[in-house]
C-alpha positions in Angstrom: 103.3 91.1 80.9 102.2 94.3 82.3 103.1 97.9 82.0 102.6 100.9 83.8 103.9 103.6 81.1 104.1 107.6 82.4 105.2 110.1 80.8 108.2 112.2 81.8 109.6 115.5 81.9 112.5 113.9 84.2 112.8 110.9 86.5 115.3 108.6 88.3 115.7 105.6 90.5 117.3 105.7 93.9 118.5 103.0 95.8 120.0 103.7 99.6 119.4 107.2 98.1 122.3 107.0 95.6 120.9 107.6 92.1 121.0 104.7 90.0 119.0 105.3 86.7 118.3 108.5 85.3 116.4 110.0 82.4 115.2 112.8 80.9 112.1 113.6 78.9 110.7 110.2 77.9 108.3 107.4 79.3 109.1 105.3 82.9 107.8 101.7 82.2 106.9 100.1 85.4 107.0 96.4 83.9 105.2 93.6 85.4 106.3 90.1 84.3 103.2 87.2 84.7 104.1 83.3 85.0 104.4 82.4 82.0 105.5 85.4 79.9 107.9 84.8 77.0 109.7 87.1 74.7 107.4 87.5 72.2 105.3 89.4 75.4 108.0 92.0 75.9 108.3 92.6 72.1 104.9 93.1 72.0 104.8 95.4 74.7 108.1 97.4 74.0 106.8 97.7 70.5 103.8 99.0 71.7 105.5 101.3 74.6 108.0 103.1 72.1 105.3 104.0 70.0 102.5 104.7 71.9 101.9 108.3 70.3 101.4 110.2 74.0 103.4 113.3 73.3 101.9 116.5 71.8 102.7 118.2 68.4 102.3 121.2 67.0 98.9 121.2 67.3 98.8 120.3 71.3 97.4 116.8 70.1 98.9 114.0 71.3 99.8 112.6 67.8 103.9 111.8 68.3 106.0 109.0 69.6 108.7 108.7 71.6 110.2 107.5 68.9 109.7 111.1 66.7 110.6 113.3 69.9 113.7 111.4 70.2 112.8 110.4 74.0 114.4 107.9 76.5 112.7 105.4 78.6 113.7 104.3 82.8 112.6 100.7 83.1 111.6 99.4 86.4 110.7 96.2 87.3 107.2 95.9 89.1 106.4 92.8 90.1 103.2 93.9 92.3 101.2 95.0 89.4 100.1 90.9 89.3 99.1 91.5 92.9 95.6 90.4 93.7 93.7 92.0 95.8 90.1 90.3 95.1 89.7 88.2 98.4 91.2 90.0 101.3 93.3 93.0 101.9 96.7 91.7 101.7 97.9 91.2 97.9 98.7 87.7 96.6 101.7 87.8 94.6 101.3 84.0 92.7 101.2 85.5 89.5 104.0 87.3 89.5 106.8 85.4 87.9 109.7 83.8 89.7 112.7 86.3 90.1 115.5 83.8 88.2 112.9 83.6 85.4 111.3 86.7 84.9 115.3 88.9 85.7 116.0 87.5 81.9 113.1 88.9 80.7 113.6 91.6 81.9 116.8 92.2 80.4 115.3 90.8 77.4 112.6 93.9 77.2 115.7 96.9 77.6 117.5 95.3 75.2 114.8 95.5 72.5 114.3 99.1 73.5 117.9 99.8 73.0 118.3 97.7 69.8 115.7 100.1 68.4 118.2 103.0 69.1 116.2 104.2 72.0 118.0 104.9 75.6 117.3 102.8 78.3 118.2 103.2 81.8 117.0 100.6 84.2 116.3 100.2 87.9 117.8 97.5 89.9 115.9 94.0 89.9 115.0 93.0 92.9 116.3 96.4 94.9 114.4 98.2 97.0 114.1 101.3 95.1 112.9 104.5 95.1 111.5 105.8 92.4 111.3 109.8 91.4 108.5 110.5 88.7 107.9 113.5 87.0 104.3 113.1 85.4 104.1 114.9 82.7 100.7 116.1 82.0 99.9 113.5 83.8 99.7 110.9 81.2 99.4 107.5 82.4 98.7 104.4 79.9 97.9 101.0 80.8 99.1 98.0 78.9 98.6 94.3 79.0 100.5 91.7 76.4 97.6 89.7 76.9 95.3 92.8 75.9 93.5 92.4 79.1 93.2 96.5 78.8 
């Protein structure tokens, strides 16, 4: 599993330009979900998402969690960060998990967010969506279950 994680002042996701998700300050999670993944790759990553420690204190230093600022998280499922680009121009997708297996997943991942007492608003699986973000900073982390980077 893969994550794109920003950090936000505000963001939402659109779809036929009707809002659909919403949050405010927080972290969008563009989530990536490899062949293969199970649960225990979404805990890991959630766990590792809610407490990244990417937003400032006191101090300016970026020492607190979204966790201790009380934030809320849009997840939005990506599944082109598995695509491949090393031979050619046009990405190959075969990484990417199937869409009836990697949907629960999904779900699976905003659930544990929420069962932490976090918010959660979600994109649409599968939509075409638009997606509004509102880098704050800009802070952008990279994650990788498989600890790739």
């Amino acid at each position: 599993m893969r994550a794109v994680v920003q950090r936000t002042k505000r963001s939402r996701v659109l779809v036929n330009a009707i809002e659909k998700a919403g949050i405010n300050e927080g972290l969008v999670v563009l989530l990536g979900i490899k062949r293969g993944d199970k649960p225990i790759d979404g805990e890991y990553l959630m766990d590792k998402v809610i407490n990244l420690r990417v937003f400032e204190d006191a101090d300016e230093k970026m020492n607190r969690s979204l966790m201790d600022i009380n934030g809320e998280i849009l997840l939005v499922s990506q599944f082109t960060l598995y695509g491949d680009v090393r031979k050619g121009r046009r990405p190959s997708f075969t990484e990417s998990e199937q869409p009836e297996i990697a949907l629960p997943l999904f779900d699976f991942c905003a659930n544990y967010v929420k069962n932490q007492g976090i918010k959660v608003e979600t994109g649409i699986f599968g939509a075409d969506m638009q997606v509004e973000i509102q880098n704050d900073g800009p802070c952008t982390i990279l994650l990788d279950s498989e600890k790739l980077f």
